[in-house]
C-alpha distance (Angstrom), angle and dihedral (degrees) to the residues before:
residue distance angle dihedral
X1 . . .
X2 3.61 . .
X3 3.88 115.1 .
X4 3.52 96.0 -111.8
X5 3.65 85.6 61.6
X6 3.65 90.7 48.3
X7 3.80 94.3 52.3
X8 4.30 89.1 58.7
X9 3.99 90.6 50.8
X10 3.95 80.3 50.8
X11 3.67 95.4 53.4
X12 3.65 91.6 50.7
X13 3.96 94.2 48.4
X14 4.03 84.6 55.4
X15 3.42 93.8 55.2
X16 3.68 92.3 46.0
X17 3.96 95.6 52.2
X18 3.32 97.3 48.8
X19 3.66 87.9 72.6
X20 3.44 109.8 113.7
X21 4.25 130.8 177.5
X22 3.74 85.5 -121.1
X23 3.52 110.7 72.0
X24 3.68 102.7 -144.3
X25 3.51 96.2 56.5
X26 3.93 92.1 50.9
X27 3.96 80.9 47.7
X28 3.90 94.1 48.5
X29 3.66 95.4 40.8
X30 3.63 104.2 53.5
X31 3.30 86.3 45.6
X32 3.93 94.6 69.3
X33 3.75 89.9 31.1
X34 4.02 94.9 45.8
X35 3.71 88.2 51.7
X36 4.08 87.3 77.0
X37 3.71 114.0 -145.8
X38 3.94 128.4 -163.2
X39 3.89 92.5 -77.1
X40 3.97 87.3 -148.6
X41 3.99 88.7 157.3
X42 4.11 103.0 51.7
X43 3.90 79.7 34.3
X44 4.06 82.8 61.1
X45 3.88 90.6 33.1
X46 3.47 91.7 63.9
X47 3.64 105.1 32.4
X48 3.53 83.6 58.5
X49 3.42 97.1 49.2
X50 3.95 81.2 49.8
X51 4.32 95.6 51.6
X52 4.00 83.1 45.0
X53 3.75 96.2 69.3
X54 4.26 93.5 -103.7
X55 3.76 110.8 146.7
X56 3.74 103.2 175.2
X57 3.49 112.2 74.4
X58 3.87 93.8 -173.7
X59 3.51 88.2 76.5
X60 3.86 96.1 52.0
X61 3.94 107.5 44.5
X62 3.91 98.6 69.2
X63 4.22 80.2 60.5
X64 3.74 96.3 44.9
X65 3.75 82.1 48.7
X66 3.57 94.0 61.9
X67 3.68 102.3 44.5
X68 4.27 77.3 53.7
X69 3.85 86.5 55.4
X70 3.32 104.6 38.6
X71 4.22 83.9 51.5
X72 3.64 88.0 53.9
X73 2.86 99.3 46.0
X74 3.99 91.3 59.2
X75 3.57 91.1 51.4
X76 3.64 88.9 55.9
X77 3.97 91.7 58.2
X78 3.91 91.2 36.9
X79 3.74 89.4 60.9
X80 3.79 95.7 50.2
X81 4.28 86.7 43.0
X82 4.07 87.3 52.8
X83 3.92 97.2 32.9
X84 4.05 87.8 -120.8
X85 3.52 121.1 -175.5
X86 4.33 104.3 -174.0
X87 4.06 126.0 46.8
X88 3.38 127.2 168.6
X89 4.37 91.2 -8.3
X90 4.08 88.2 -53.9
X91 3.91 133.0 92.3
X92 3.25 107.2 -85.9
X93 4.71 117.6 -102.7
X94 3.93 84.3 -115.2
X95 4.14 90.7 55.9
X96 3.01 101.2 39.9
X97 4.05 104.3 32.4
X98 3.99 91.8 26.7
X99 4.25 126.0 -114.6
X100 4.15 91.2 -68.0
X101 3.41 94.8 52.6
X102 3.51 101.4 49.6
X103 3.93 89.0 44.7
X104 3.57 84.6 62.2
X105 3.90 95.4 43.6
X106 3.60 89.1 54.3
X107 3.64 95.9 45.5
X108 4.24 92.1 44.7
X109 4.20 83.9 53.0
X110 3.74 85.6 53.2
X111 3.52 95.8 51.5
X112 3.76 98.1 43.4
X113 3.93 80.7 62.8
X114 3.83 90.4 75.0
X115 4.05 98.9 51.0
X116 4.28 85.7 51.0
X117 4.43 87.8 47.6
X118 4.15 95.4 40.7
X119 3.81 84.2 90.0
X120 3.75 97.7 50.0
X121 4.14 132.7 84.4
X122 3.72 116.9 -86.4
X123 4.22 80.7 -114.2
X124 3.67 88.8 65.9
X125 3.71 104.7 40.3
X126 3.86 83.6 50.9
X127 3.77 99.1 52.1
X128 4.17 79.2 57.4
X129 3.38 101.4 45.7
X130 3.38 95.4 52.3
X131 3.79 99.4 51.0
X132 4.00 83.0 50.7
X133 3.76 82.6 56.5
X134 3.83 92.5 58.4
X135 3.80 98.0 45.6
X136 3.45 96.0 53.7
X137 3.89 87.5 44.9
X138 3.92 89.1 37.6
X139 4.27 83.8 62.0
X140 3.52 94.4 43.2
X141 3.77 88.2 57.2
X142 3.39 97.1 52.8
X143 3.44 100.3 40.4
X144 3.74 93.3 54.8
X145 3.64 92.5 43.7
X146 3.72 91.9 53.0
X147 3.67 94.2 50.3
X148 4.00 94.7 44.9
X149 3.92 96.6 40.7
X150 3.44 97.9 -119.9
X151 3.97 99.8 118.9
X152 3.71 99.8 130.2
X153 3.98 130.4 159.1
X154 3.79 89.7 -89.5
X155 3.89 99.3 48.7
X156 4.28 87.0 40.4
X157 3.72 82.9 62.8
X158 3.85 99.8 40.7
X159 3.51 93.6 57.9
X160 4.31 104.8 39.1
X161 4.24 76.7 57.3
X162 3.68 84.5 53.4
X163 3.54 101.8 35.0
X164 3.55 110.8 37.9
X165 4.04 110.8 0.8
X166 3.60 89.1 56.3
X167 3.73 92.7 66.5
X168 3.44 92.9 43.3
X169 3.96 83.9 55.6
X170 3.45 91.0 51.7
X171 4.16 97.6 52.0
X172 3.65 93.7 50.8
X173 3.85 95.0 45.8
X174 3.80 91.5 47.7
X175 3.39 85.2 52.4
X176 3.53 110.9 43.1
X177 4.25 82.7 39.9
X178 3.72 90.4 60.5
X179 3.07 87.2 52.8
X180 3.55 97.7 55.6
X181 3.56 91.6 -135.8
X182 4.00 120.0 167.4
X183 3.51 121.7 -75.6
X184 3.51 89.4 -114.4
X185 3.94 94.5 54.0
X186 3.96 87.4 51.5
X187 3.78 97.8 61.8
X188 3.78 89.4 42.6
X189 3.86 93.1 64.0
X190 3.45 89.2 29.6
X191 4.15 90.2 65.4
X192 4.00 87.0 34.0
X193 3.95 89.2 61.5
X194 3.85 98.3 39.5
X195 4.23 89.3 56.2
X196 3.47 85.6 38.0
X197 3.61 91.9 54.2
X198 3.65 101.2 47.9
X199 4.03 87.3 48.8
X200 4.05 86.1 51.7
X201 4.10 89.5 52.5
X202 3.83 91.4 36.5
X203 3.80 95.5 59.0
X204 4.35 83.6 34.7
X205 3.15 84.4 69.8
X206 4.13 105.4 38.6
X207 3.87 85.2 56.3
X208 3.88 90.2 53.3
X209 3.87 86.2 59.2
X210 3.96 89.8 34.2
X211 3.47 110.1 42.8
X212 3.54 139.4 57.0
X213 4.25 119.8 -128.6
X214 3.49 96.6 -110.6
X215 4.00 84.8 60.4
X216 3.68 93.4 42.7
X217 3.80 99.8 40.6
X218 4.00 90.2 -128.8
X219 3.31 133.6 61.6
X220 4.26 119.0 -73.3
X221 3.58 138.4 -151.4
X222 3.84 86.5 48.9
X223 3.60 95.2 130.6
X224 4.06 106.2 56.2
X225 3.69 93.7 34.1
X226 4.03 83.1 59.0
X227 4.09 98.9 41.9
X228 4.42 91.4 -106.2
X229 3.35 135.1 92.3
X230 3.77 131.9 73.5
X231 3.71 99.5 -59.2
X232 3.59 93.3 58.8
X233 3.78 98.9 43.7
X234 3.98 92.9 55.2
X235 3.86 93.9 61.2
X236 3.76 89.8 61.5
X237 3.94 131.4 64.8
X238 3.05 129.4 -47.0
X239 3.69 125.2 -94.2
X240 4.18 163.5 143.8
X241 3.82 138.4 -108.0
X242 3.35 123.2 -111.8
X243 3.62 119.5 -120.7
X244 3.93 126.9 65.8
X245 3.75 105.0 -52.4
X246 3.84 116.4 59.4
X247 3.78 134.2 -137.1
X248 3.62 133.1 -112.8
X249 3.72 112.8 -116.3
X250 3.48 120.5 -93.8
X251 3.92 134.4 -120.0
X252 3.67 111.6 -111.9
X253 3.38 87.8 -152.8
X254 4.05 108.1 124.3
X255 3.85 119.6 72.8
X256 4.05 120.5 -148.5
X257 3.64 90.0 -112.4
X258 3.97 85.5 49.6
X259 3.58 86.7 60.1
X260 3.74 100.4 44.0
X261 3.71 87.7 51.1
X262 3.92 84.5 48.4
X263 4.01 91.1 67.7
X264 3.91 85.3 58.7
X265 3.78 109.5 35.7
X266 4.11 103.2 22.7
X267 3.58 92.7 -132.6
X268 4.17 100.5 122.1
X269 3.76 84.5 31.0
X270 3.89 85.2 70.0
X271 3.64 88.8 53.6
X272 3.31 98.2 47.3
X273 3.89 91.2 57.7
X274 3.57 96.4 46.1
X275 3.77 93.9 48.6
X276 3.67 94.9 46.4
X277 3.80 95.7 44.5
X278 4.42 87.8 52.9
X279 3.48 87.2 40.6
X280 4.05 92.1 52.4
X281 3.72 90.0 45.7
X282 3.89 88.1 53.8
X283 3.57 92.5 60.2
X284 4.11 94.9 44.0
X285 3.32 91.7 60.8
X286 4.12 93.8 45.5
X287 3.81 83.4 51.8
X288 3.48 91.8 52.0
X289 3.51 97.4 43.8
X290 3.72 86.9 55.1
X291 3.86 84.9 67.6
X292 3.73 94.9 73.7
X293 3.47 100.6 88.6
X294 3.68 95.5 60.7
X295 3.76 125.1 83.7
X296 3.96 116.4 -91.7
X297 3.84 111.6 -93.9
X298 3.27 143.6 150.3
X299 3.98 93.1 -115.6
X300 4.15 85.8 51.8
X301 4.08 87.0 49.2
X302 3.85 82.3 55.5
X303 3.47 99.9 50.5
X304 3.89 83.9 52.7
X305 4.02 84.2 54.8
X306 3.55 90.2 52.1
X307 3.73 92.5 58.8
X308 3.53 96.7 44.7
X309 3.98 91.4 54.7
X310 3.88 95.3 42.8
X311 3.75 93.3 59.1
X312 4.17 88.3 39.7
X313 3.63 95.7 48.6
X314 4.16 125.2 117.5
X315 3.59 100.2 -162.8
């Protein structure tokens, strides 16, 4: 079963688990989950599961399910944290619904997660929980730093490991684990999805300052209007993400009244974009590096694909 293939049968699980006894919430939740999405992480899940050795893909798209859910479920919360009205080209659960629903929509994807795990080793229910763990710590971060003015280069990078990286962790290790691929062949797509997932957040965040919302299909210039986002971390110190590659030292080159006069003029907005889109590229190519311990295949020539079009992406 190609992966393609695999991807359609996990479209149709989606819409199956968001059925819920309560109407509403089966109402709300295939409406976030119906909306589609780029499914980069059960793309990675399963192309992982793929480059591991794994042949039947029954076994994997229940896990690259969750890792969808638990995603969604993020975005649900994000939208209500940011006051979002458009995800994915539709009005957002929290505009629509109002704030309490959408908490609860977020917290019913959430829970859904456990029913598709139950079946699954404690190894692999543990390699999602913790990444859940980050996120929700990865938000915090940011949230707090936004609020306190302390969202420097070193923080930024802290909490896109946290936030978004760690997921990415998570869907190649459940896949390649599933697999029961060599410990070896683990950590390599284990340090292929971290880069990869700090070059997915970096360029996240370039087309926030970029793009418009129509292109996106949710609402831009989120970040700077809230004091996050790449253009505020680079006028701060200098600093690394967590995690097991390291990052290059940062220019220290942008003053806070640079940046304020950014929001007006444009001009450290620029720099923001073109520092973020190198930077993004850096990691693609670390995460494709990482590939080069695995055996050639055409699922491992995919995964170099998928870096490629994450970096080269406009929305």
């Amino acid at each position: 079963m190609a992966v393609d293939h695999a991807l359609q049968q996990l479209e149709r699980l989606l819409i199956s688990i968001a059925d819920s006894a309560v109407p509403l919430l089966t109402e709300t939740s295939q409406h976030i989950l119906g909306a589609g999405g780029k499914r980069v992480r059960p793309r990675l899940l399963l192309l992982a599961y793929q480059a591991a050795g794994g042949q039947d893909f029954d076994e994997a798209i229940p896990l690259a399910a969750a890792v969808e859910i638990i995603h969604t479920a993020t975005l649900v919360h994000d939208d209500i944290n940011d006051n979002g009205t458009l995800r994915r080209g539709r009005e957002t659960v929290n505009s629509r619904w109002g704030g309490t629903f959408a908490l609860l929509t977020g917290d019913y994807l959430f829970t859904r997660t456990y029913e598709l795990m139950a079946p699954y080793s404690t190894e692999l229910n543990l390699i999602l929980a913790k990444a859940s763990t980050a996120l929700v710590e990865g938000e915090t971060m940011q949230i707090q730093a936004a609020r306190e003015g302390t969202f420097d280069t070193q923080t930024y990078f802290e909490i896109i490991s946290r936030k978004t990286a760690a997921l990415f962790v998570a869907a190649a290790e459940l896949g390649a684990t599933a697999a029961k691929a060599p410990a070896e062949h683990v950590r390599a797509l284990s340090d292929y999805a971290f880069n990869l997932g700090i070059a997915f957040q970096l360029i996240d965040d370039v087309l926030d300052l970029a793009a418009d919302s129509s292109q996106l299909g949710k609402n831009a210039g989120i970040d700077i209007a809230q004091g996050r986002g790449i253009a505020v971390a680079i006028q701060g110190n200098s600093g690394g993400a967590t995690g097991s590659v390291p990052v290059a030292e940062a220019e220290n080159d942008i003053s806070p009244e640079a940046l304020q006069q950014s929001i007006l003029r444009g001009a450290t907005v620029e720099q923001a974009i073109a520092k973020g889109r190198s930077k993004a590229e850096e990691f693609a190519r670390r995460a494709v590096e990482a590939l080069n311990v695995l055996p050639p295949s055409p699922a491992v020539d995919e995964l170099r694909d998928l870096a490629r079009l994450v970096v080269e992406r406009d929305h």
